[in-house]
PAFI-794917 format. One record per residue: x, y, z of N, C-alpha, C in turn; residue in one letter. Coordinates in steps of 0.1 Angstrom, whole numbers, plus 2048, in hexadecimal, padded with zeros to 3 digits. Atoms other than C-alpha are relative to their C-alpha. Layout:
! PAFI-794917
XYZXYZXYZA;...
//
This chain:
! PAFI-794917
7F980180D14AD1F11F80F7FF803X;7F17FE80116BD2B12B8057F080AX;7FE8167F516AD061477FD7F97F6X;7FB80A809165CF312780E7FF7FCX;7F37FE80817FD0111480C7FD80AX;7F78087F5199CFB1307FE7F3802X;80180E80118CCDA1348057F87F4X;80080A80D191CD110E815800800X;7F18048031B4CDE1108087F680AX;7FE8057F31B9CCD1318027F37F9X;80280C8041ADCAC11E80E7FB7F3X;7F580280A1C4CB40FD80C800807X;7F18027FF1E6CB91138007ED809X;7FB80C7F41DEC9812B8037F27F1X;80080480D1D7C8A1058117FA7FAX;7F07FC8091FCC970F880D7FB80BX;7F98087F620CC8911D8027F27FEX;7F9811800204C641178027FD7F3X;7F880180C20BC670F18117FE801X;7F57FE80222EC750FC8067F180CX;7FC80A7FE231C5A1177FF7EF7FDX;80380D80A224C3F0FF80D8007F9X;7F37FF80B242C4C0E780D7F980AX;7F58007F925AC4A1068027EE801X;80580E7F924EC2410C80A7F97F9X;7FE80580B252C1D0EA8117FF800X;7ED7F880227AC2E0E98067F780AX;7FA8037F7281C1C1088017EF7FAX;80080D808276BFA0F580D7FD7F8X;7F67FF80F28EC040D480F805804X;7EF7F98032AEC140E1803805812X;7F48077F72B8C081068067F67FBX;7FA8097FE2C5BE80F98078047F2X;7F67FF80D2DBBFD0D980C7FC807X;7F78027FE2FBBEF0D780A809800X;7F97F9801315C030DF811800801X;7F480580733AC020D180D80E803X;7F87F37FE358C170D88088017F1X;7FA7FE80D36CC210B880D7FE801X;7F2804800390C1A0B18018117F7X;8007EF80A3A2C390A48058017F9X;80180380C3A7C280837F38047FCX;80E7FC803381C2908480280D7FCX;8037F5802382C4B08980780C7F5X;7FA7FE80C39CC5606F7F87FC7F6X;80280180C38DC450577F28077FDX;80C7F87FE368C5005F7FE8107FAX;7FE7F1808376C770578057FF7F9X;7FB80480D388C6B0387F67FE7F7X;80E805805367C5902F7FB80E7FEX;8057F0804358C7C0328028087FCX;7F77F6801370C900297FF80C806X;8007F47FA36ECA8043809807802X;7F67F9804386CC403C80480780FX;7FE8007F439DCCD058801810802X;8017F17FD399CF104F7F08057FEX;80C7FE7FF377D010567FB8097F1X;8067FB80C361D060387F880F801X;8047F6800350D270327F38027FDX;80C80480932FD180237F8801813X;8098067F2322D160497FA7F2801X;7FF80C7FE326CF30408087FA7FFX;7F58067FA33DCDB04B80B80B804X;7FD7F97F9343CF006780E7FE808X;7FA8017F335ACDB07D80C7FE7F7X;7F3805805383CD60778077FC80DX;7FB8067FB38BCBB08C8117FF804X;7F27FF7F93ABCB80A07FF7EE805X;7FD80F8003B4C900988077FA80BX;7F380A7FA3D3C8D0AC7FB80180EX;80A7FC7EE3BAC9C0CF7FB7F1805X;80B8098003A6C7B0CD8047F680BX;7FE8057F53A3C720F07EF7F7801X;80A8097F5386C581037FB80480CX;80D7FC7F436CC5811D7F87F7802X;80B80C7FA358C411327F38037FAX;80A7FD802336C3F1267F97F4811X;80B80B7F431EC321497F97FC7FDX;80780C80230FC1214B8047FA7F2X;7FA80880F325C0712880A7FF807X;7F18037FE346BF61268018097F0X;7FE7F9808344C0C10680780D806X;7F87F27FF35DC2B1017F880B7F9X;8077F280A34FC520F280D8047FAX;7F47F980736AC5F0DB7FB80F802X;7FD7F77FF373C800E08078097F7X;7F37FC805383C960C97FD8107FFX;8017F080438CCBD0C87F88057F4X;8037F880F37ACD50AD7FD80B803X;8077F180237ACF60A27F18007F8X;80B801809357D0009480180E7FEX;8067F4807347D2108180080980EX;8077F27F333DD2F0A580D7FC809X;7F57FF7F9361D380B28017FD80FX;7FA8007F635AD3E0D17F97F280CX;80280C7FC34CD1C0DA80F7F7803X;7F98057FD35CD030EF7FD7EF7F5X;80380A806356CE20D68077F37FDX;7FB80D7FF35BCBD0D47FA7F97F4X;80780380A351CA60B97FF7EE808X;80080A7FB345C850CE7F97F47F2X;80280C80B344C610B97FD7F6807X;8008087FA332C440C57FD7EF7F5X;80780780932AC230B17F57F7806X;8108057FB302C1B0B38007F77FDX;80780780A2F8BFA0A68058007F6X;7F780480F315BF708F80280D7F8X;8007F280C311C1908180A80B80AX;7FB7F17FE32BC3808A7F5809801X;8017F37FA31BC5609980A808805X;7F87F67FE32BC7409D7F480D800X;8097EF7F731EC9A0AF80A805803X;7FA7F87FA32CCB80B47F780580EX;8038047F6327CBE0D780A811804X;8007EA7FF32BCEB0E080180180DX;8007FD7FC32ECFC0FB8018107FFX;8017F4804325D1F0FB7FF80980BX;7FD7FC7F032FD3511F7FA80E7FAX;80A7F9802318D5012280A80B808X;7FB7F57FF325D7012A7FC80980FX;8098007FC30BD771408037FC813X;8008037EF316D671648117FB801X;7F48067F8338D6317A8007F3807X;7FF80B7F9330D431898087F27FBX;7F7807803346D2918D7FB7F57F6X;80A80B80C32BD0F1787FA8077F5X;801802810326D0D1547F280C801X;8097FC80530BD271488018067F2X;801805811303D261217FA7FB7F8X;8078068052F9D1410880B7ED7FEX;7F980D802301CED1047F97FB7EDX;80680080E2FACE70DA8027F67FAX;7FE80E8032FACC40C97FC8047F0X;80780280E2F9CC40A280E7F47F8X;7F880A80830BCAE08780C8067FBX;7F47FC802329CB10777FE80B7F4X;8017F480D317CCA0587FB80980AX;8047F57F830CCE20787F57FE804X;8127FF7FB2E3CD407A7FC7FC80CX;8028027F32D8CD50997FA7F3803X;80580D7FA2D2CB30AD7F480480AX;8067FC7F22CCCC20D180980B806X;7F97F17F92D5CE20E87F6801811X;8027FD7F42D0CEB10A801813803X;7F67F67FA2D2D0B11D8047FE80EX;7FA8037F12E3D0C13E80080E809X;7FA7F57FA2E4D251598037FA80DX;7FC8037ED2F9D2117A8027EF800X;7FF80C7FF300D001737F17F77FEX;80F8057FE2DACF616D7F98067F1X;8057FD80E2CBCEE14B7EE806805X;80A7F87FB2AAD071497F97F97F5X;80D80280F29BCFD1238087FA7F9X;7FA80880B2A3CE81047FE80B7F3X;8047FE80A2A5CF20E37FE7F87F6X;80E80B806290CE20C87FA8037F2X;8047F981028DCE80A07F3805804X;8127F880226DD0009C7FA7F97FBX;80980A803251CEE09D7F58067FAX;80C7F7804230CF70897F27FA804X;80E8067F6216CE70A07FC807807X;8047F17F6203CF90BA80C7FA80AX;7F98057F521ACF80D8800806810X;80B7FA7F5200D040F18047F480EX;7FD8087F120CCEB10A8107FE804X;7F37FD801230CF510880380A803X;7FD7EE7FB243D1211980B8027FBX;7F280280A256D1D0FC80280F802X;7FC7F17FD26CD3F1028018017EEX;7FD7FC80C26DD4E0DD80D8057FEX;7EE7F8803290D500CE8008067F6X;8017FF80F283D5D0AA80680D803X;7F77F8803299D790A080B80680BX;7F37FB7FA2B1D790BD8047F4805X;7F780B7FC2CDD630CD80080380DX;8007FD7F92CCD670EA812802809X;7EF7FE7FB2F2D600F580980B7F5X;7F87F98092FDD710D67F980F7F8X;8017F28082E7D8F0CC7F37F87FBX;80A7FF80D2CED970B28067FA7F5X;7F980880B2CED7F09380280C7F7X;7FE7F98092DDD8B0768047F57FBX;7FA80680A2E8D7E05380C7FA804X;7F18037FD302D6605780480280DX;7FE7FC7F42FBD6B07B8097F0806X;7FC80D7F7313D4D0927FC7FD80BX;8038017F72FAD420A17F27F87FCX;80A80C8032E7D210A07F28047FFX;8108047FD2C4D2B0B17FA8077EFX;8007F580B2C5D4808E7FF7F67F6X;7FD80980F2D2D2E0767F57F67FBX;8088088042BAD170797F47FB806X;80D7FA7F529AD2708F7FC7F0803X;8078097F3298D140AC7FB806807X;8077F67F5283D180C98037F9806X;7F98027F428AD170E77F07FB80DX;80A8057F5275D011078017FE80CX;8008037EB274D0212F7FE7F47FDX;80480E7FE277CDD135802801810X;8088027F026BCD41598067ED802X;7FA80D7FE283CB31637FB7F780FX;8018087F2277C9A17C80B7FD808X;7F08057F929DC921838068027F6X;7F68018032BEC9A17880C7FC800X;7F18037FC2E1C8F17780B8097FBX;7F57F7806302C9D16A8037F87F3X;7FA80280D300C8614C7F78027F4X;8077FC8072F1C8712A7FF7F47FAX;80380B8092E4C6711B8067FD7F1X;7F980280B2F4C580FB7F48087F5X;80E7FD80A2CEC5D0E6802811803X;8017F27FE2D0C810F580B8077F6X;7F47F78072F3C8A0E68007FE7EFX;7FE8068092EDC740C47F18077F8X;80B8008082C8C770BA7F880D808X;80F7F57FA2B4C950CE7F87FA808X;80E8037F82A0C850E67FA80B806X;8087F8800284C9B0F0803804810X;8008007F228EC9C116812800806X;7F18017FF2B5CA41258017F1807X;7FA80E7FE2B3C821397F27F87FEX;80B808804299C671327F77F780FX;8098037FA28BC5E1537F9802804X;80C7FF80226EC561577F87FC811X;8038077F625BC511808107F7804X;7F68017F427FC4C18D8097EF7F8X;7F780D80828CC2E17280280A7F0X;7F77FF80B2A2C361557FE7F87F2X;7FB80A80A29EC2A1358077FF7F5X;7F07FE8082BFC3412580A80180EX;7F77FC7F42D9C2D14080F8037F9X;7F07FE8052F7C2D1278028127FFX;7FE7EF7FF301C5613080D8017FCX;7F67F880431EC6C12680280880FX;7FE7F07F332CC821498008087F7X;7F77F1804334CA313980180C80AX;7FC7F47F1336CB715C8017F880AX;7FD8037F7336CB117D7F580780AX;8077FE7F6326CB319E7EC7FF7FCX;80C8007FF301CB31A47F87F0803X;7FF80F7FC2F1C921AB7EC7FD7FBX;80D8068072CBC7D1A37F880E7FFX;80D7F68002B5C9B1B280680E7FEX;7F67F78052CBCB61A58028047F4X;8038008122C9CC6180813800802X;7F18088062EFCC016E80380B806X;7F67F37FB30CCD717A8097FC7F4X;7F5801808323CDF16280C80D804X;7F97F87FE342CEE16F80C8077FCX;7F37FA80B35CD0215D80E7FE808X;7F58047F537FCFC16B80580C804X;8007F27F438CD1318A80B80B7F8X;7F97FD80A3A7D1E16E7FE8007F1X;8017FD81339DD251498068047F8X;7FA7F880E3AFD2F12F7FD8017F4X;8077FF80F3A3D3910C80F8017F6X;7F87FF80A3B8D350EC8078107FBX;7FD7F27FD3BDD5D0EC80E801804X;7F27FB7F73D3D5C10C80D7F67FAX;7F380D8003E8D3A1048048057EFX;7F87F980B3ECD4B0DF80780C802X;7F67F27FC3FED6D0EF8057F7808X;7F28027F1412D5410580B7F57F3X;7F680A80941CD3C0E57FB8087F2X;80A7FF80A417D510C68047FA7F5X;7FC80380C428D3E0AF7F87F07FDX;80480C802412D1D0B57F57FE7F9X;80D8008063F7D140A17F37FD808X;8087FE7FB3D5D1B0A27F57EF808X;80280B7FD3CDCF10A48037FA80FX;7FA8007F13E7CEF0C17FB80580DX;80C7F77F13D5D090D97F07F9801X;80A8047FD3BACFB0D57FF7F4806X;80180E7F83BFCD80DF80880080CX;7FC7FD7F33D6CE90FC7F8807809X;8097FD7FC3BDCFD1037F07F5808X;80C8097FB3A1CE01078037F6808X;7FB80D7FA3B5CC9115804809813X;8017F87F33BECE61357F37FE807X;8087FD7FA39CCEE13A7F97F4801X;80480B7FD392CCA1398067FB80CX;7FA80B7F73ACCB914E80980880BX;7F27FA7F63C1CD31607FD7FF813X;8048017EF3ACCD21838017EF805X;8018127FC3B0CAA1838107FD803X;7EE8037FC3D8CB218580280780AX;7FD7FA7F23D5CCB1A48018107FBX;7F87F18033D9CEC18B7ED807804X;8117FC7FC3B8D0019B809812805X;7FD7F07FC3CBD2619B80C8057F8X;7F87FF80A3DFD3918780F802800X;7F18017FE3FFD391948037EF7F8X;7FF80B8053FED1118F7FF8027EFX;80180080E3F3D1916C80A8037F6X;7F87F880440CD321648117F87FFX;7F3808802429D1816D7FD7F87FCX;80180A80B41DCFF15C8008027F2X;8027FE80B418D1013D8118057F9X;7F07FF80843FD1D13D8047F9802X;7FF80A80044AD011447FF7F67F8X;80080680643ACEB12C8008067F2X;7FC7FD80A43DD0411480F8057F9X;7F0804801464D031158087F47F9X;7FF813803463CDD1107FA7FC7F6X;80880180E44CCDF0F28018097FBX;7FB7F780C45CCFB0DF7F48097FDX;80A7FB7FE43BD110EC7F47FC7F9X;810808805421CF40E38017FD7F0X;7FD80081042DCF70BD8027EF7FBX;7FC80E804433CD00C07F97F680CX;8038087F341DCBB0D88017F27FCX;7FA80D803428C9C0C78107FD805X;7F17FD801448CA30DA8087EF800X;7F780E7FD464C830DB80B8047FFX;7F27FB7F9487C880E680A8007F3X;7F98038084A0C8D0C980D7FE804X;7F38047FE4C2C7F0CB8087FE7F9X;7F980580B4D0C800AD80980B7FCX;7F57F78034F3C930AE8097FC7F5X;7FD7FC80C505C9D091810802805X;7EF7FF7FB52ACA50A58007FD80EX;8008087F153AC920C380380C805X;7FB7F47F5545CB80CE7F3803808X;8127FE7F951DCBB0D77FE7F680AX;8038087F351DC9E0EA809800809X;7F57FF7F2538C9F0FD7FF811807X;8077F17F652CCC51097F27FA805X;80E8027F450BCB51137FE7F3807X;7F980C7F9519C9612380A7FD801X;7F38057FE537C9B12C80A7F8809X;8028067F6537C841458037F17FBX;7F8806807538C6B12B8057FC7F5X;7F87FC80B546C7510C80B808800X;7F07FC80156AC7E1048027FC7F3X;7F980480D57FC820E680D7FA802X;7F18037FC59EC7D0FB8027F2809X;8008087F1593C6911B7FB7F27FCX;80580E807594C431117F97FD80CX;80A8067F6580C3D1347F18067FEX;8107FB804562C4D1248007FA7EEX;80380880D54EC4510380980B7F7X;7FE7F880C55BC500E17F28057FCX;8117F780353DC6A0D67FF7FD7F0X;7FF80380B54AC620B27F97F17FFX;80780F804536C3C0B67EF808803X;80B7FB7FE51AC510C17F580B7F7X;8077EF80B512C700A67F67F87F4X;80980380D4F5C6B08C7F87EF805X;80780C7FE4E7C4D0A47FB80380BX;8097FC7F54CAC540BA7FE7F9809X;8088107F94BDC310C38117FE806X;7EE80E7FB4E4C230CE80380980AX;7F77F47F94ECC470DE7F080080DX;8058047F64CBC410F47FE7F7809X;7FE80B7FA4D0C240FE80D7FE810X;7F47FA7F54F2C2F1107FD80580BX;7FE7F87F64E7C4C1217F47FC805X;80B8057F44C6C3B1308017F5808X;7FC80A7FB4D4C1B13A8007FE80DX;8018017F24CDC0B15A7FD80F807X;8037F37F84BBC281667EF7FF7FFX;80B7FF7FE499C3116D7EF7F37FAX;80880980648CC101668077F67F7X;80080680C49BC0814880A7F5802X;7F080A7FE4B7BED14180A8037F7X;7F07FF8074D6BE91308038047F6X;7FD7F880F4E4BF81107F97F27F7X;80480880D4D8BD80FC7F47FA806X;80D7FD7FF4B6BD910F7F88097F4X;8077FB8064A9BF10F67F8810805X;80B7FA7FB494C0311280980F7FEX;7FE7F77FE4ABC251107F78097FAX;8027F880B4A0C2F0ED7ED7FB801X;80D8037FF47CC1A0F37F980A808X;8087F97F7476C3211180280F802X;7FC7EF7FE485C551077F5809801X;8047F67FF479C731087F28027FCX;80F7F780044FC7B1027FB806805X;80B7F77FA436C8D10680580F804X;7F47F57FF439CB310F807803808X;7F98027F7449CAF12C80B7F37FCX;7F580B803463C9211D8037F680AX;80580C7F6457C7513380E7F47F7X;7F68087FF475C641358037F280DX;80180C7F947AC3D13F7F97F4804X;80C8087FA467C1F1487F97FB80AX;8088017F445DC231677F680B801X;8097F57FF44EC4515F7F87FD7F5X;803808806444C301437EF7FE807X;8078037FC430C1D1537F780680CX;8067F57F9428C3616E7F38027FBX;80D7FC805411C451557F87FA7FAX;80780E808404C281447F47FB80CX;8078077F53F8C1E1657F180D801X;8087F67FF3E8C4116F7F68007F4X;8087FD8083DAC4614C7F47F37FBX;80D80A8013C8C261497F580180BX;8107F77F93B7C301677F7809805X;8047F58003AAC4E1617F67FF7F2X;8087FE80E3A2C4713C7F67F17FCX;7FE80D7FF39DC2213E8087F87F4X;7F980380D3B5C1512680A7F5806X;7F68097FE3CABF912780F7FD7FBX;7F77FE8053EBC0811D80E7F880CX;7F48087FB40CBF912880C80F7FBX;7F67FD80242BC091298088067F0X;7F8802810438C021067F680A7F9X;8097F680A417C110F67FA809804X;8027F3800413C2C10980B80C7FBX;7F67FC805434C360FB7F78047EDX;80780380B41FC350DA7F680E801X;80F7F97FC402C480E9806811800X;7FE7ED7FA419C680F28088077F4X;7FF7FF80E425C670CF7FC8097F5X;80C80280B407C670BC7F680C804X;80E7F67FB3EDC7A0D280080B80BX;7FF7EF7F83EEC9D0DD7F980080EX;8058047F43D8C980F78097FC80BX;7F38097F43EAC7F10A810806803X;7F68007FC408C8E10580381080BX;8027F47F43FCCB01197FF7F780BX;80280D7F23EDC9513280C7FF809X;7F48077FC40EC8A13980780B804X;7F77F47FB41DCAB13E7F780780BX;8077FF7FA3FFCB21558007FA80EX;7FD80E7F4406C9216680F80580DX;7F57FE7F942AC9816D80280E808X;8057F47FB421CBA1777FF80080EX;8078037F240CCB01988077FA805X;7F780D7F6423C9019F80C80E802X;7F47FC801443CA419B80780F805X;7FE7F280143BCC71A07F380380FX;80D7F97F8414CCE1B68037F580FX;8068097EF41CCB11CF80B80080AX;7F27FC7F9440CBF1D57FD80C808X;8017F47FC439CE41DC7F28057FDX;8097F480241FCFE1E18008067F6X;7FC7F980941FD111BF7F880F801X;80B7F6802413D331C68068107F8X;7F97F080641ED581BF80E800804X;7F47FE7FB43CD561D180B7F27FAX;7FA80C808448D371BB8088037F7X;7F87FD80D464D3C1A58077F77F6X;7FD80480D46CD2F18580D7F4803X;7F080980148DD1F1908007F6809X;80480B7F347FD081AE7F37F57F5X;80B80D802464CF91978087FC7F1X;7F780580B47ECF71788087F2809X;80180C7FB492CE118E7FC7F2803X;80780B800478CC91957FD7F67F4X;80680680F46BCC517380E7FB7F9X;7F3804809490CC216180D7FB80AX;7F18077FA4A8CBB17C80C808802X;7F27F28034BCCD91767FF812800X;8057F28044B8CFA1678058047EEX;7FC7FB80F4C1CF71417EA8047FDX;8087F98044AAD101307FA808806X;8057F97F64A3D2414B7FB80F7FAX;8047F57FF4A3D4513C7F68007F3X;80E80280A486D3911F7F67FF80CX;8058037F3479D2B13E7F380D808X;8007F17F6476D511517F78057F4X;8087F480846DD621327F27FD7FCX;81180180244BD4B1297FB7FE80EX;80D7FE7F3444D4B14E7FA8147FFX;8087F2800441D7414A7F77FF7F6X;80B7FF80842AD6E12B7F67FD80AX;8098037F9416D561407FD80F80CX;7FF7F97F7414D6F15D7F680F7F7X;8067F7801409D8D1477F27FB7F6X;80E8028073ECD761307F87F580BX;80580C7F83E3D5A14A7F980880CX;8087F67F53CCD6D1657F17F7803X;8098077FB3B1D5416E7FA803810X;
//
């Protein structure tokens, strides 16, 4: 009796295998050949206008997320010439790392919040946590857990079928990263009883299929006997390779919005955040991998951005008395010296007064070239000229793939927060990591020089390197 009954179930799971690889057949039929579209970031403005998603977080535990517009950076998607939009967001569960990814399917906008959740639980240098996919009202898509760099189980709305051929760990009345549920508990598996499943991967990579991040597919990558039938992926980590589950690795330096608010406290909570994500995203691709490097970087560009309070920085030039200019160029302004300029043709004009003092210089051309005032000061580092211009233009197209030029990346460091850390990230490495060693014995006044040329501001300088120093400990 008991060698039937094993037999029958034996028969019902081989049954529920080519059901599910029937379904896979089918999926592979209907949505490898979706079209896929990168968004403009008109689209994407208008899209959250369209919705009216509020940029401050609701309290209804719906419409969770408050996007950070001006963040909205790009990303390769593999095997597309399509882009993934990117953009910062705070959500309900603080201490989540979160992104709100946008792709257009078949003419239609999608959009996912896209979690990270660092478990408490292990020192290792790779990701362990939870990885959480829901919409923009909080409903779960898809979730992962991770340990050590290695996804273990999915999670998976509660199902009310038998699930006798499924190795489901029970999450019902606890979270496991966050505790025992409770009312009003912040914490998805609670909110909206999921369960949790050991999935058993024939192969892994380090990406995550578009269907996986958008719709839930039932499986983290979709191949099937060693062929793919979603090749269009998302990276979101690094390392690991075909026969290898995903690595996802945290960068060798982190910082949480905590420290970088005791180092800037007067910046907003919007600002840390997109300085925050934009470090722990990009800071090991500029050479910063220890906290000395971090530490000068952060006084440093928080000198030059009025401690991050303005990452739309651009160079102001608009004096009010020639006695101001002629103390900060006196070289060539005079009130007396007819072989220098009058500073009185100069006061209350920005565009005419940069034109002057950048002339024939780093690129640029002549006072009635234009390029002074075209190429002044951005970004938070105040990327000045057109050769450093173009410098970054060059770099940042290929890194991000973008086909920016000179003139409109002038635009770019303007407009978008992102980019305009980038650029101070950039100049950082070129200017500063590929000059000198930066270690403990590095002082303030050797990497001020590099960066400014001088030493104005030195002693703001000194004073947020001791902030950094007593919150920056990586």
């Amino acid at each position: 009796m008991r060698g039937m009954k094993n037999h029958l179930k034996l028969g019902i799971l081989l049954v529920g295998i080519s059901l599910l690889l029937l379904t896979c057949k089918k999926e592979k039929s209907t949505i490898q050949h979706a079209n896929l579209e990168t968004l403009s970031r008109e689209e994407v403005i208008s899209y959250f206008e369209m919705a009216k998603v509020s940029s401050n977080v609701n309290s209804s535990n719906k419409k969770q997320v408050s996007p950070n517009l001006k963040g909205i950076t790009q990303e390769k998607i593999n095997n597309s010439s399509a882009l993934l939009t990117i953009i910062p967001t705070t959500t309900i569960y603080a201490e989540h790392y979160s992104r709100i990814l946008m792709l257009k399917i078949n003419q239609e906008i999608r959009a996912v919040v896209f979690s990270m959740y660092s478990s408490k639980k292990s020192n290792s240098k790779n990701f362990s946590g939870e990885i959480m996919m829901t919409d923009l009202d909080g409903n779960f898509i898809n979730g992962y857990r991770v340990f050590e760099g290695k996804v273990k189980s999915q999670f998976r709305a509660k199902a009310n079928d038998n699930k006798s051929s499924l190795n489901y760990i029970s999450s019902v009345g606890r979270c496991p990263e966050h505790g025992e549920c409770y009312s009003n508990s912040p914490c998805i598996e609670c909110t909206q009883e999921l369960d949790e499943v050991v999935v058993v991967y024939a192969s892994a990579s380090n990406n995550i299929n578009y269907y996986n991040l958008f719709f839930g597919f039932n499986n983290f990558n979709t191949s099937q006997g060693g062929g793919q039938y979603i090749v269009e992926n998302w990276s979101f980590g690094g390392g690991g390779g075909i026969s290898q589950p995903p690595l996802i690795p945290i960068p060798p330096c982190p910082t949480t919005e905590t420290e970088l608010g005791n180092m800037f406290p007067n910046t907003s909570s919007g600002n840390l955040t997109v300085l925050k994500n934009t470090l722990n995203q990009h800071s090991e691709n500029f050479g910063i991998d220890n906290k000395d490097e971090l530490q000068h970087f952060l006084s440093q560009a928080g000198h030059e951005s009025a401690g991050f309070q303005n990452l739309s920085v651009e160079e102001d030039l608009y004096y009010t008395t020639p006695e101001r200019l002629v103390v900060v160029w006196p070289n060539r302004f005079s009130q007396t010296d007819r072989n220098k300029k009058d500073p009185d043709d100069y006061i209350r004009n920005g565009k005419k007064l940069a034109n002057l003092i950048y002339a024939n210089r780093m690129g640029n051309g002549d006072e009635a070239s234009g390029d002074g005032y075209a190429y002044r000061g951005r970004g938070v580092f105040q990327l000045t000229g057109k050769d450093n211009y173009a410098d970054f233009a060059s770099f940042y197209n290929g890194r991000f793939s973008t086909n920016h030029t000179a003139t409109s990346v002038a635009d770019l460091l303007s407009s978008d927060y992102v980019a305009s850390i980038i650029s101070a990230l950039w100049f950082y490495k070129e200017h500063v990591l590929s000059k000198i060693t930066v270690d403990e014995n590095t002082t303030v006044k050797s990497v001020t020089k590099l960066i400014n040329g001088g030493l104005n501001g030195i002693s703001d300088r000194i004073s947020k390197m001791a902030l950094a120093i007593l919150n920056i400990n990586c």
